[in-house]
C-alpha positions in Angstrom: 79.3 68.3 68.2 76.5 69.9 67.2 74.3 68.5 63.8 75.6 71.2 61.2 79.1 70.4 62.0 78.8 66.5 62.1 76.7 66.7 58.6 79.7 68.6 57.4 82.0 66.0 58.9 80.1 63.0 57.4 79.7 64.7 53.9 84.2 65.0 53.5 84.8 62.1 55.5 82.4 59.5 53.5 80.0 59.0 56.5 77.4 57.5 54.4 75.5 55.8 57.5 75.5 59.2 59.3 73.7 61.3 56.1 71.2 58.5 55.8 70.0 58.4 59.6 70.3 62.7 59.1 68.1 62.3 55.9 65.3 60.1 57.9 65.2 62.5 60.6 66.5 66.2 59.7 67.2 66.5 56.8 66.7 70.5 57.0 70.4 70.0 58.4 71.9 69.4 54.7 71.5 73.0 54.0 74.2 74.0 56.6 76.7 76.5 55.9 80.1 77.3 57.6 81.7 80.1 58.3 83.6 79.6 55.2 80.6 79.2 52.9 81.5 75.6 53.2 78.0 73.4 52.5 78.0 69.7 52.8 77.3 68.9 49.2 80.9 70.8 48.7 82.5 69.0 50.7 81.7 65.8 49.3 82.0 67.2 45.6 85.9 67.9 46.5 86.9 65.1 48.4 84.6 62.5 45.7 82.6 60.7 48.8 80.1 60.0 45.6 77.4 58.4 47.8 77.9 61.2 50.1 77.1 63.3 47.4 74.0 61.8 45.5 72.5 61.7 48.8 72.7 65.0 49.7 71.6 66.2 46.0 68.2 64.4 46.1 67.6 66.1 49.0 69.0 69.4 48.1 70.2 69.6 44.4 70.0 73.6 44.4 73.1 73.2 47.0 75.5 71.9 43.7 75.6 75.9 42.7 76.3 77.5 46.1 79.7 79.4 46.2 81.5 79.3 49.2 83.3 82.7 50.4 86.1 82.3 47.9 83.5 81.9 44.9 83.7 78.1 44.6 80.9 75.7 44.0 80.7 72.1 44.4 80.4 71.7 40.6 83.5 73.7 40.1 85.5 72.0 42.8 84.4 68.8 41.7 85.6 69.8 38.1 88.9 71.2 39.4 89.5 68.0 41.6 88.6 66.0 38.6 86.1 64.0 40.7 84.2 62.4 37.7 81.6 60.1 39.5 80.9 63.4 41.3 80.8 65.5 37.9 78.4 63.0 36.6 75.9 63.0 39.5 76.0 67.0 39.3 74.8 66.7 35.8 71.9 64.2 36.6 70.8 66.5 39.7 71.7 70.1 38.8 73.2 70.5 35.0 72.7 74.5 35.7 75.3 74.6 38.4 77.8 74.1 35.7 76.9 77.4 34.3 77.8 79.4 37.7 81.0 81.1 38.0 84.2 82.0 40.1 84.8 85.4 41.0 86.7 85.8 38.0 84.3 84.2 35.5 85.5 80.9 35.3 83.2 78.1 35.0 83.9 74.4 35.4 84.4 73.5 31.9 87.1 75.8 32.1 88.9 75.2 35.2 88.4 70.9 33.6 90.0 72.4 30.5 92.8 74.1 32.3 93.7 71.2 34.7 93.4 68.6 31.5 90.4 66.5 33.6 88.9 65.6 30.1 86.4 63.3 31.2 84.8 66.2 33.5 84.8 68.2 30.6 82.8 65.7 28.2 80.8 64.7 31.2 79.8 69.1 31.0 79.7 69.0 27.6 76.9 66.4 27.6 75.1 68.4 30.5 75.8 71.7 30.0 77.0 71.9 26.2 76.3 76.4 26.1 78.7 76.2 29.4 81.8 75.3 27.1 81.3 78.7 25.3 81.5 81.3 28.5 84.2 82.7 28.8 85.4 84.2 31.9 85.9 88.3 32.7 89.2 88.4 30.2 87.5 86.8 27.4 89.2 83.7 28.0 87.1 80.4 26.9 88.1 76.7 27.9 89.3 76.7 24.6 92.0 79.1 25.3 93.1 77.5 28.5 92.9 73.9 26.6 95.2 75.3 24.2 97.8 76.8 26.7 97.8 73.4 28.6 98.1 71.4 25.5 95.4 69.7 26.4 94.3 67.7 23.3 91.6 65.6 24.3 89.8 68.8 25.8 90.1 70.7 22.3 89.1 67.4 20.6 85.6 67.6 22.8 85.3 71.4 22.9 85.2 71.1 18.7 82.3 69.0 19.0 79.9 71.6 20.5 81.8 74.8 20.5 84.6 75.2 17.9 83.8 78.8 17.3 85.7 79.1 20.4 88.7 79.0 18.8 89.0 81.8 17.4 87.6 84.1 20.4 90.1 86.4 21.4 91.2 87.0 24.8 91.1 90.4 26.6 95.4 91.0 27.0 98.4 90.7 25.1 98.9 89.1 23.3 95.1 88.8 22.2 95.3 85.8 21.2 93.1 82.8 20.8 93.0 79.2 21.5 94.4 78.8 18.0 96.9 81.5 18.2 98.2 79.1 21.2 98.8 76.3 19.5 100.1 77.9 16.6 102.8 79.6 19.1 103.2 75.9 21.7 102.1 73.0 19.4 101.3 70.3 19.0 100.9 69.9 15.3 97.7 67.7 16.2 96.0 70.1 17.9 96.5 72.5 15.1 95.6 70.7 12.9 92.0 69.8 15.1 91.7 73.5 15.2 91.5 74.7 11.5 89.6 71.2 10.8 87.0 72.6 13.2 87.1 75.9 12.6 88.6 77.0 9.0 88.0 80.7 10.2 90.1 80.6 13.0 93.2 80.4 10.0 93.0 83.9 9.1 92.5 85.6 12.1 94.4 88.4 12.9 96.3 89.6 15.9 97.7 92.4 18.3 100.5 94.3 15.6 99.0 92.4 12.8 100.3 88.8 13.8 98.7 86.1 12.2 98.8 82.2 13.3 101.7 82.3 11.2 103.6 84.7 12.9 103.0 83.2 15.5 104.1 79.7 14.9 107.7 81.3 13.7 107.4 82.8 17.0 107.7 80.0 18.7 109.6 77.8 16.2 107.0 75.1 15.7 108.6 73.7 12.3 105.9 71.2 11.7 103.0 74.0 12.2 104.7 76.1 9.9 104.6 73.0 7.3 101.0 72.8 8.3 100.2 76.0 7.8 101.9 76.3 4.5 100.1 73.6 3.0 97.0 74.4 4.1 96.8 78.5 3.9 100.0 79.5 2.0 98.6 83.2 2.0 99.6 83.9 5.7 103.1 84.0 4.9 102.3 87.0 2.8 100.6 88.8 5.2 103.0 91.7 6.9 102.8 92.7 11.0 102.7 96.7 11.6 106.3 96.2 11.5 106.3 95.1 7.7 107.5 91.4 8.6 106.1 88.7 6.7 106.7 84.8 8.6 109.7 84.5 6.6 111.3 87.7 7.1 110.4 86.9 11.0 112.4 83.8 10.2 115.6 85.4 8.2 116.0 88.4 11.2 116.4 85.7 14.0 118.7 83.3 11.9 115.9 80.6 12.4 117.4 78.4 9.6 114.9 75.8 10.4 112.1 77.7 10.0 113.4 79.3 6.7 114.3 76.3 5.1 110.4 74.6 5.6 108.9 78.1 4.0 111.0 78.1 1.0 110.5 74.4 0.7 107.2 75.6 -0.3 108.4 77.7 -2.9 107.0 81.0 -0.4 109.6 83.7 -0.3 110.0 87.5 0.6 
């Protein structure tokens, strides 16, 4: 076996012993790269071999940001794994790695968001704080993909550095935003974390006029609807292209729920 290929063997199995006697002798050797785009320090951010992968990062830290032939870096794969220890020791050696992208524009933040790894994603935030604010080729932020996956504790961390996220619309139908989502799929809490954070995200309007309201009748969140009626009882006055308000949404689709929580509110047609 030649050295390339037994440094990338050490570096996924955990071969600690092996990089140390490589690092005292040729350490040239930890820049190898397969025919895959595969480097050791990738290796070892995926599988979590943590001493592995401090190692390798003193020697070369610049490694933590090379893509392999699908677009990956360690830092995202470590982020996508949810590796934390490794997430950590990227930030300590090589916080701007966490600002490179997929082939598609995703960065680690987001791929953390989207898999619901919230301690990557606050470990990022601390490193790489602008990083939660990129959003990939569609327009689509971590706060987005939070929101689809319901991930609470993510939007709880991404509206302590970037909460003007939440109101950045995506690219596609339905063009919505991280707090169009939750409007549309709950929970209540996140919701509620949203226009806390971010009380212009409320009024935001949407592809055929939708607003958040709209959207929550959509999707027959009762307890957003209550939410939003409390807080921001002018939404259910505002009309789609179509000419529906919320309510009238409500009344056409024989969502009695729905109607009775708006009129509770004294809001009708």
């Amino acid at each position: 076996m030649d050295i390339g290929t037994a440094v990338l063997t050490a570096a996924c199995n955990g071969n600690i012993a092996f990089l140390q006697d490589v690092a005292k002798q040729s350490p040239k050797a930890f820049n190898i790269v397969d025919e895959d785009g595969i480097t050791p320090t990738f290796l070892a951010a995926v599988t979590g071999n943590a001493d592995c992968l401090e190692l390798l990062l003193q020697h070369v830290p610049a490694t933590a940001a090379y893509p392999n032939n699908r677009g990956i870096t360690p830092a995202f794969g470590a982020a996508q794994e949810g590796k934390v220890v490794c997430v950590e020791l990227i930030g300590k050696y090589a916080p701007k790695s966490f600002f490179v992208t997929n082939s598609n524009g995703v960065t680690p933040a987001s791929i953390a968001a989207e898999r619901g790894h919230h301690k990557c994603l606050k470990i990022i935030a601390l490193y790489a704080p602008e990083s939660l604010s990129v959003a990939d080729k569609g327009n689509i932020t971590p706060a987005y993909v939070a929101a689809q996956a319901g991930e609470i504790e993510c939007l709880e961390i991404i509206g302590e550095v970037a909460p003007e996220t939440f109101s950045i619309k995506i690219n596609e139908e339905p063009y919505g935003s991280a707090a169009y989502e939750v409007a549309l799929r709950g929970p209540t809490a996140s919701l509620k974390l949203i226009v806390e954070k971010n009380p212009k995200a409320i009024m935001t309007t949407f592809h055929y006029g939708t607003t958040l309201a709209h959207a929550a009748v959509a999707g027959g969140q009762v307890e957003n609807i209550d939410l939003l009626c409390k807080i921001e009882p002018r939404l259910f006055k505002m009309r789609m292209e179509s000419g529906h308000t919320p309510l009238g949404i409500a009344v056409e689709n024989k969502m009695l729920e729905c109607i009775r929580v708006i009129r509770s509110h004294g809001i009708t047609e």
